[in-house]
C-alpha positions in Angstrom: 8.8 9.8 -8.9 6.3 10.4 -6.3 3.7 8.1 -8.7 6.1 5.1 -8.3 6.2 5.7 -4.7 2.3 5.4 -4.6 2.6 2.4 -7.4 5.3 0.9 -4.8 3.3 1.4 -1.4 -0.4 0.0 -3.0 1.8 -2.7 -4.5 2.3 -3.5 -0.7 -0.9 -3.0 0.2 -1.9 -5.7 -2.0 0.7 -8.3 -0.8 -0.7 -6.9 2.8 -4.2 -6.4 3.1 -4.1 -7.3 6.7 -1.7 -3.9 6.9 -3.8 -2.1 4.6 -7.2 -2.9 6.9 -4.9 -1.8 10.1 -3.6 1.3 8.2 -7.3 2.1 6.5 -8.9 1.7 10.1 
């Protein structure tokens, strides 16, 4: 279960990478 959460939130990540900078910084 918890792998399909981390599949699920890069999943975002991708559609988001201007999230995935702000988180990242």
């Amino acid at each position: 279960m918890k792998k399909l959460l981390g599949i699920v939130v890069l999943g975002l990540f991708l559609i988001t990478p201007s999230q995935a900078d702000d988180i990242r910084d």
